[in-house]
N, C-alpha and C positions, 0 to 999 in steps of 0.2 A: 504493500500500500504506500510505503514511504514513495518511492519511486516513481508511481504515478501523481503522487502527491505532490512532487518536487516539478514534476513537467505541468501538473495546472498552474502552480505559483508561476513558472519560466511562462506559460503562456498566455496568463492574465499580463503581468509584465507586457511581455511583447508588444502586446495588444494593445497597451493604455502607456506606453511611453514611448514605441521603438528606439528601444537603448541603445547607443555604442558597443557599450560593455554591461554583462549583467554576470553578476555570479551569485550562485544562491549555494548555500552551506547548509546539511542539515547537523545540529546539533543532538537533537533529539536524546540521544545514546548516553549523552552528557549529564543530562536532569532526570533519569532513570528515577522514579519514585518521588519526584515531585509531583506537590499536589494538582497543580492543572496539569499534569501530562497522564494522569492515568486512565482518564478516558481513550487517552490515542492520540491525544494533540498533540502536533512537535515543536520544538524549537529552530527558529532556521535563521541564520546570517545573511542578510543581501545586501550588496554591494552593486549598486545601480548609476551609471552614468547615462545623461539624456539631453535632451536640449530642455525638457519638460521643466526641469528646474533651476534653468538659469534665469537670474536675478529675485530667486526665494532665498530664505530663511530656512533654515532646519526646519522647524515646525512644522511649516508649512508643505516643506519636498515628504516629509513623515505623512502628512496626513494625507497627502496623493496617492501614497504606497500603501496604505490600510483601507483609503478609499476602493482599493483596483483590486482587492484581497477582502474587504468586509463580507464579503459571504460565507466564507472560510472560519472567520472566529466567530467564538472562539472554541466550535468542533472541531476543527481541524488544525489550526494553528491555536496555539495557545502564546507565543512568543515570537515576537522581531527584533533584530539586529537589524537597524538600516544605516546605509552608509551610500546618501543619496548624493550626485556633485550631476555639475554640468561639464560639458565637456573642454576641456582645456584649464579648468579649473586647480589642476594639480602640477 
């Protein structure tokens, strides 16, 4: 499930930012017996580069990436690492 899991995340993304660069990490394995993940929800790392949010704010590039993923939590995701830039930014 993880797996297919991991390619809906890549292609909500896709779909709602066409990134440069996209890398999505699951952690999941990590928070073993935490209490929001014993339903099945995972922990995932993204690292998202786009045009989508250049000239935002953290908050703001944050709340695009839960906006494009809210269906998801918190059955399925239960945690985000985002690590959102625009391109050239680094």
């Amino acid at each position: 499930m993880t797996g297919a899991r991991l390619e809906t995340i890549r292609a909500r993304l896709n779909a709602a930012f066409s990134p440069t660069a996209l890398t999505i990490r699951d952690d999941s394995a990590r928070h073993a017996g935490h209490p929001g993940a014993r339903g099945g929800a995972g922990h995932y790392a993204i690292k998202i580069e786009a045009d989508a949010f250049r000239g935002l704010r953290s908050v703001a590039r944050h709340r695009l990436v839960y906006d494009a993923l809210a269906d998801m939590l918190p059955d399925e995701i239960h945690a985000l690492s985002i690590d959102a830039t625009a391109p050239g930014e680094r």
